[in-house]
N, C-alpha and C positions, 0 to 999 in steps of 0.2 A: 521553432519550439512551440509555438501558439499553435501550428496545425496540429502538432502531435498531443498538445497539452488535451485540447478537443476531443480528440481521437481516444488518448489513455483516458478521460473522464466518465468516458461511456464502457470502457470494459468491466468494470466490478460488478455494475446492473445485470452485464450477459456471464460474465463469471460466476453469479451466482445463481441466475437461473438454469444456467448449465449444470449445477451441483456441484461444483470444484471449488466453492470457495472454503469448502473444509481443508484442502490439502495445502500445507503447509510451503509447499516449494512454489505452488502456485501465488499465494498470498502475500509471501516473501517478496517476488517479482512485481507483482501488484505495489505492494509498500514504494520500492524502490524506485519503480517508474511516476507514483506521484510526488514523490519528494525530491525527483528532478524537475517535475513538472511545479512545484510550490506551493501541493494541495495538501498542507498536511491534515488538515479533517477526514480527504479522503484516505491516505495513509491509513490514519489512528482508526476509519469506518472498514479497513481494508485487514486490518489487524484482530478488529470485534468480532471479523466472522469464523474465527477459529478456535474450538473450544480448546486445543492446547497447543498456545503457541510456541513452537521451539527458539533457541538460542537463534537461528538465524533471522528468524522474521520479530525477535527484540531488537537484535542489533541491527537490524535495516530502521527501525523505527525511531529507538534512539539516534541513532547516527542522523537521521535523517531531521530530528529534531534539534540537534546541534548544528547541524550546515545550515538549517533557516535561522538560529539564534535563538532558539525556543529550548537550552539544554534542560533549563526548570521545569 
């Protein structure tokens, strides 16, 4: 999980330089791969870059706020 944690850390930098970090199913996944990984900064920084976020990429965010113990 440390190799991948490494690995997912550095995709939101090239997600967004590629322009995809507006698209929501893209963001979503992003969310959820750092809140396996127990980044939730990057998460909530993963969440920021979508001017409207849908019901999917809340409930990745919340949820994911809950599994670290941060439901507040």
């Amino acid at each position: 999980q440390e190799l991948n944690g490494k690995v997912g850390m550095q995709v939101l930098p090239l997600v967004i330089k590629c322009g995809l970090g507006f698209d929501n199913f893209v963001v979503t996944a992003l969310i959820n791969l750092y809140v396996k990984c127990g980044e939730l900064g990057y998460a909530r920084r993963a969440f920021l870059e979508v001017d409207k976020p849908q019901l999917h990429a809340w409930t990745a965010l919340m949820g994911g706020c809950a599994q670290q113990g941060k439901a507040r």
